[in-house]
PABA-105861 format. One line per field, with one value per residue (C-alpha): x, y, z; residue number from 1. Coordinates in steps of 0.001 Angstrom, whole numbers, plus 524288, in hexadecimal, padded with zeros to 5 digits. Example, Ala and Ser with C-alpha at 12.3 -4.5 7.8 and 13.67 -1.06 7.14 Angstrom:
REM PABA-105861
px <- [8300C, 83566];
py <- [7EE6C, 7FBDC];
pz <- [81E78, 81BE4];
pos <- [1, 2];
//
This chain:
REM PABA-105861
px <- [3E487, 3D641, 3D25D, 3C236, 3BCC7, 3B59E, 3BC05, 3B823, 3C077, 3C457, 3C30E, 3C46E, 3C72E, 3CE0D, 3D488, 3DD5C, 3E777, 3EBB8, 3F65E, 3EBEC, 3F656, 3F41D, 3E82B, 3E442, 3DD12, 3D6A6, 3D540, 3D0E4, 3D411, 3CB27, 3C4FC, 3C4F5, 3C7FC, 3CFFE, 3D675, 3DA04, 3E072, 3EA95, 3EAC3, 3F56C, 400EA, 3F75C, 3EE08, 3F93E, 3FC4F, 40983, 40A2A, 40073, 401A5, 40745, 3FC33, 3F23D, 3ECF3, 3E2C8, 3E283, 3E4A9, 3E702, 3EE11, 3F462, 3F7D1, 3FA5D, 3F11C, 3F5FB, 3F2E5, 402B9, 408CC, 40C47, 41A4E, 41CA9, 4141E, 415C7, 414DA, 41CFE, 42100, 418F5, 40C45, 400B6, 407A3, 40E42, 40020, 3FD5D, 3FC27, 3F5DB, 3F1FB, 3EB09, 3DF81, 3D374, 3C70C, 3C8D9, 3BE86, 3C139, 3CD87, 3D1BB, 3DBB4, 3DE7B, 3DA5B, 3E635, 3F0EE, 3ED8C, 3EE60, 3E4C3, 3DCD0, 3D39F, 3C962, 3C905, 3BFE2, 3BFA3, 3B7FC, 3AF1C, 3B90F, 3C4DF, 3C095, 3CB9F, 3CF14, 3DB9E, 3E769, 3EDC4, 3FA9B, 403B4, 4079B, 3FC09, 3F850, 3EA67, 3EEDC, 3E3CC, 3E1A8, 3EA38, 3E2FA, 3D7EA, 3D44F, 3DD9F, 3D9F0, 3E2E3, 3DB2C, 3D712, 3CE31, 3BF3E, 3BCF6, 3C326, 3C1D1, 3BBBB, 3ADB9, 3AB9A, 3B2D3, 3B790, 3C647, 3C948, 3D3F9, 3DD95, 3DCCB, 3E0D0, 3EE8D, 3F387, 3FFE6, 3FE2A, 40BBD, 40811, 40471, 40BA0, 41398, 4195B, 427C5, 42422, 41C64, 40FB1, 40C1E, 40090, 3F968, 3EC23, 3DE2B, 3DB20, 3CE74, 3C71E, 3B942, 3BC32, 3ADCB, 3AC80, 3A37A, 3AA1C, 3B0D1, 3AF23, 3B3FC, 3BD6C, 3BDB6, 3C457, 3BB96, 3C52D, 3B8A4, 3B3FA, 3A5A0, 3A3BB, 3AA16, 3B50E, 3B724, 3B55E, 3C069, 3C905, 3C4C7, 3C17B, 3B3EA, 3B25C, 3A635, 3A0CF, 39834, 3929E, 38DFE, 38C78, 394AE, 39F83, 3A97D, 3B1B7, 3BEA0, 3C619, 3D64D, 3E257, 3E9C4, 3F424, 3E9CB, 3EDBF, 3E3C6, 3D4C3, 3D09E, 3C953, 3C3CF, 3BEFC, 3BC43, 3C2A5, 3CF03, 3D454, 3D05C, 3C6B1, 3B699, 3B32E, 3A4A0, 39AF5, 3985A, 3A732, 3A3E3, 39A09, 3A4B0, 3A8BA, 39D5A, 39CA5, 390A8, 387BC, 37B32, 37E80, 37F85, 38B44, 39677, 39ED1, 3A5BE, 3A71C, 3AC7C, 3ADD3, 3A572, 3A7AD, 3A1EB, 3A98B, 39EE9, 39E81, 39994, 396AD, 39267, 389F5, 3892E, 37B49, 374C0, 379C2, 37C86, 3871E, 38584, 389EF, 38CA8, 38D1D, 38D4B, 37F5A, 37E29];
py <- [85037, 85304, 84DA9, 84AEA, 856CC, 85291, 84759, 83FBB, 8424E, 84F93, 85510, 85283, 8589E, 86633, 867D5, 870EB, 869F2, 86CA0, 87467, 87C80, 8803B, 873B8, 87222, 86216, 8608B, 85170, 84EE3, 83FE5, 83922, 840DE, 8339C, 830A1, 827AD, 82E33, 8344C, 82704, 8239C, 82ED5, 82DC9, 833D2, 82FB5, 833E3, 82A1D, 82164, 81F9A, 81C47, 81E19, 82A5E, 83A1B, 841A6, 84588, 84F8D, 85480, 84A28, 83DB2, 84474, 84D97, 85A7F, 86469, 8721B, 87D7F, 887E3, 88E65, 88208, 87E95, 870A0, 86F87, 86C0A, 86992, 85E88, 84FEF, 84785, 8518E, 85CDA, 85E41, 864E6, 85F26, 85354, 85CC1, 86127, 8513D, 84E4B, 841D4, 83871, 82CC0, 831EB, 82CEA, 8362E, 83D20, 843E4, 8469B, 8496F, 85110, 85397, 84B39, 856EE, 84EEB, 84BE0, 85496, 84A07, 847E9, 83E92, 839DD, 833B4, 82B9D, 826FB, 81B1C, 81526, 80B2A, 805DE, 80AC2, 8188B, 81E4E, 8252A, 82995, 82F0E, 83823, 83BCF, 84556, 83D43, 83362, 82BC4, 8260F, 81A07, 81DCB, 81962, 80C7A, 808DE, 80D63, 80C8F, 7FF19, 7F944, 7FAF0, 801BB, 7F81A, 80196, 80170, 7F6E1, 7EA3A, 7DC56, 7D543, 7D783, 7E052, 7ECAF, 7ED91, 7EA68, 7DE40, 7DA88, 7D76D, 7E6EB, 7ED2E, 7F405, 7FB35, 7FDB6, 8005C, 7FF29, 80577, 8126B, 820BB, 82633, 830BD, 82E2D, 829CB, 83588, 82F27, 8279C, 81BB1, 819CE, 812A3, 81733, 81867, 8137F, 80D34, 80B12, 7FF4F, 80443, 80FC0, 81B4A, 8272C, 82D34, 83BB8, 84555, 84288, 84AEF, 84C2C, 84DDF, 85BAD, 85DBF, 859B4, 85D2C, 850DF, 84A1F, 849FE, 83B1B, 83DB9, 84A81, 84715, 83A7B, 839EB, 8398B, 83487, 83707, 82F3A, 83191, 82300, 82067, 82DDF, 82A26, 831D3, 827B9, 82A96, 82571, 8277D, 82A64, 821A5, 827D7, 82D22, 831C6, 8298C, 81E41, 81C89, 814A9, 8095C, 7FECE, 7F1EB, 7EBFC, 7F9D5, 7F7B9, 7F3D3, 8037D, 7FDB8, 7FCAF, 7F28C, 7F2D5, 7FDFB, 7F747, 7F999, 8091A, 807A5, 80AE5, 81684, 81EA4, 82B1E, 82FBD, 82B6A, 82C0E, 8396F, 83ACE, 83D16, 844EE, 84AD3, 85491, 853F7, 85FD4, 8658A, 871F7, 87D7F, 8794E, 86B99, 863F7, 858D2, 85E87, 8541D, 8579C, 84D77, 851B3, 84B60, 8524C, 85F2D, 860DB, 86120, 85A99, 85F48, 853AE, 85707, 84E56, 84AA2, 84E43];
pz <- [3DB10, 3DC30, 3EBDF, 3ED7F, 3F5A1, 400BE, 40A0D, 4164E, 4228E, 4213E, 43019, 43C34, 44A7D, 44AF7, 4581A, 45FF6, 46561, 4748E, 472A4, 46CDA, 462E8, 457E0, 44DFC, 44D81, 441C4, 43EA3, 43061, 42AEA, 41FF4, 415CD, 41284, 40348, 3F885, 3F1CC, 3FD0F, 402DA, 3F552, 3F7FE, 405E8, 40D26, 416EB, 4217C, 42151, 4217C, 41251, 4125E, 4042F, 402D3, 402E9, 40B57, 4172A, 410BD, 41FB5, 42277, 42828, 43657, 43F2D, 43D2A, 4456C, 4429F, 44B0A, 44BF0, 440AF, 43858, 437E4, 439EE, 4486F, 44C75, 43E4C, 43C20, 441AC, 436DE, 42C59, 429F2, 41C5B, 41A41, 41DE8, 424D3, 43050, 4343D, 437B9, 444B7, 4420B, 4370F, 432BF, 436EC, 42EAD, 43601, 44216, 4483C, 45594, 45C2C, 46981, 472DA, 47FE4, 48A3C, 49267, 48A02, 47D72, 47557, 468CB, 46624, 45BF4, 455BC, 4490A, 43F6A, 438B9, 42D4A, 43218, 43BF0, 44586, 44B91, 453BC, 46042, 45F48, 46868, 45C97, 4606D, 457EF, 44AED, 44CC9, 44218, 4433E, 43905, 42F4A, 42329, 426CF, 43412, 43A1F, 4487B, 44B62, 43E6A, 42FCA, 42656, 41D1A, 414F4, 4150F, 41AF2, 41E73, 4182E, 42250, 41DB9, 42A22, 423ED, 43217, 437E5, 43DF8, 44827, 43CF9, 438DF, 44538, 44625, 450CC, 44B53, 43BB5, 4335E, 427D0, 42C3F, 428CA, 4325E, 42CD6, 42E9B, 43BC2, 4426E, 44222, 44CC5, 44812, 456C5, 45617, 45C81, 46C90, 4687A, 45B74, 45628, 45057, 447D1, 4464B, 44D50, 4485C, 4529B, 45258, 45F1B, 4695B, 472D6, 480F9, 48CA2, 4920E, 49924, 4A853, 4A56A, 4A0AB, 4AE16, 4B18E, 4ADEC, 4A03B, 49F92, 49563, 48FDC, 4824F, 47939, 46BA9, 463AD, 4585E, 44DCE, 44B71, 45A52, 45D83, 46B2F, 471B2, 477E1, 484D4, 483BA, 49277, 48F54, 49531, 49FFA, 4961E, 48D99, 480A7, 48101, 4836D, 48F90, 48910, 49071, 48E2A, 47FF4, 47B96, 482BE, 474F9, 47009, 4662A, 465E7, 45CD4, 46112, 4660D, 4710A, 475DE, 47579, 48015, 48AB1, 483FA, 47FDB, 4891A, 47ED7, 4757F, 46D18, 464E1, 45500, 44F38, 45842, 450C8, 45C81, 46B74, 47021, 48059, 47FD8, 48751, 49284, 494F7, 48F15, 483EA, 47814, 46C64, 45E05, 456CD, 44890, 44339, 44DB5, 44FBA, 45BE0, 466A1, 47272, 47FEE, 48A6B, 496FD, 4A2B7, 4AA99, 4B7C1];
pos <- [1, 2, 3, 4, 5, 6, 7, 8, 9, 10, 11, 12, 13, 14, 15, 16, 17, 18, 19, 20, 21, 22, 23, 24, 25, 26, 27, 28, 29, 30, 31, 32, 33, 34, 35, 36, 37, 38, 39, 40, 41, 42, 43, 44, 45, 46, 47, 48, 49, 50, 51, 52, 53, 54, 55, 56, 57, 58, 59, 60, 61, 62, 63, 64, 65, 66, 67, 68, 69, 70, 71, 72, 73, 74, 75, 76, 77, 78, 79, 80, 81, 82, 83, 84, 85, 86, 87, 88, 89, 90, 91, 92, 93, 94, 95, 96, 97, 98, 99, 100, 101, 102, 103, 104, 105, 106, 107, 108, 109, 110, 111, 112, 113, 114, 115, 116, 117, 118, 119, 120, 121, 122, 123, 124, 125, 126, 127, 128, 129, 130, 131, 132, 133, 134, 135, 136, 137, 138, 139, 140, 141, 142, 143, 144, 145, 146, 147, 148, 149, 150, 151, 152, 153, 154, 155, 156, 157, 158, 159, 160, 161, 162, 163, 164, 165, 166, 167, 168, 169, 170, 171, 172, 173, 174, 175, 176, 177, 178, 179, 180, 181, 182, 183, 184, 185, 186, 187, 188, 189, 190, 191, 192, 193, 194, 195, 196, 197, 198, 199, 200, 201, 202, 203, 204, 205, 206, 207, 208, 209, 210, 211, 212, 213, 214, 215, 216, 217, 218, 219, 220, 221, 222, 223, 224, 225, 226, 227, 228, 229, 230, 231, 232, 233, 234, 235, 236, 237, 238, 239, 240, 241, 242, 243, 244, 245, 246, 247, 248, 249, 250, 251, 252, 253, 254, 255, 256, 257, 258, 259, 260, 261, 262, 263, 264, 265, 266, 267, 268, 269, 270, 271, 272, 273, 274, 275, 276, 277, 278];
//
């Protein structure tokens, strides 16, 4: 079987996790026609192949083996999943508290994600997206947007892998879409001290970072207001939220050596250092 040669999707976030002993690896769903004909039992195909390596996030050890085994299986590439149903992932880090990952996800024109990925976490993909079922393109309501009668918190018809995946749905959705890019912790105090471990996301659509403040056990965002329901359905409802705004496309925040923000916006070639006024 001949496969095309280029594909959509293909990279993501490469990580060290805390124990500074595991590789995390985000791969997306190498977007194509013909790849979505053969799709396999990661992207939740109950009746497809077995997982090829993409469609979410790996972890090896340093020496590029499965860790523990594997999670899901004990087969080869499946035992290197550490989670699945993952359509686009571009930013991902570590809780500076708790350790834990996190994520972001892309969706088409609807249902970006902030996700709490714990180990076996399966983002739902290609069956729902943010807290709506997958219908396809678009949907028949002459909007090509979800309604109401599409959202699912708890999906039935999803692979679970002989019951070691775990389906858990988004901290936080775009109910349209602004391409969420980096998330990044705040391990930092040059910033403030207020801001120390809360969390940025980045987009490429608004060119915005978003500040999203943590729960007191550290598994859920701190929403307030119309977002108490962890979904924007307008712009308007982001206002709250934005800690920056006006660049081009971010692709990257990263904490430099000196404590600081750093952000990378692609179209213009740059990195920008933040740094508080005084």
């Amino acid at each position: 079987m001949e496969l095309p040669a280029e594909y959509d999707h293909n990279g993501g976030p490469l990580l060290i996790g805390p124990d500074k002993q595991s590789v995390y690896l985000s791969i997306g769903d190498l977007e194509n026609q013909f790849y979505h004909a053969v799709a396999h039992k990661a992207f939740n195909n109950k009746t497809g192949m077995q997982p090829d390596g993409s469609g979410g996030i790996l972890r090896v050890t340093l020496d590029g083996e499965p860790v523990h085994g594997g999670l899901l299986g004990k087969t080869y590439p499946l035992n290197l999943y550490f989670a699945y149903g993952i359509r686009e992932c571009f930013g991902m880090d570590f809780d500076p508290v708790t350790g834990t990952l996190w994520n972001t996800e892309n969706g088409a024109n609807w249902g970006d994600e902030i996700n709490l990925v714990d180990e076996r976490f399966n983002g739902g993909w290609n069956k729902v997206q943010g807290i709506w079922r997958n219908v396809g393109d678009g949907y028949p309501n002459g909007t090509g947007f979800p309604t109401a009668s599409n959202i699912t918190y708890n999906p039935s018809n999803l692979v679970d892998f002989d019951g070691k995946g775990k389906y858990r749905s988004p901290e936080f959705t775009w109910y349209r879409t602004v391409g969420p890019t980096a998330l990044k912790f705040l391990s930092t105090v040059k910033l403030g001290k207020k801001y120390q471990n809360e969390m940025l996301v980045a987009d490429v659509n608004n060119g915005r970072i978003y500040q999203f403040k943590l729960d007191k056990h550290r598994t859920g965002l701190v929403l307030n207001g119309s977002l108490t329901d962890k979904v924007t359905n307008t712009d308007k409802e982001l206002d709250n939220i934005i800690f920056a705004r006006d660049f081009g496309l971010i692709t990257d925040l990263e904490i430099g050596p000196d404590g600081y923000l750093c952000v990378v916006v692609y179209n213009e070639g740059k990195i920008y250092r933040i740094s508080p006024g005084f």
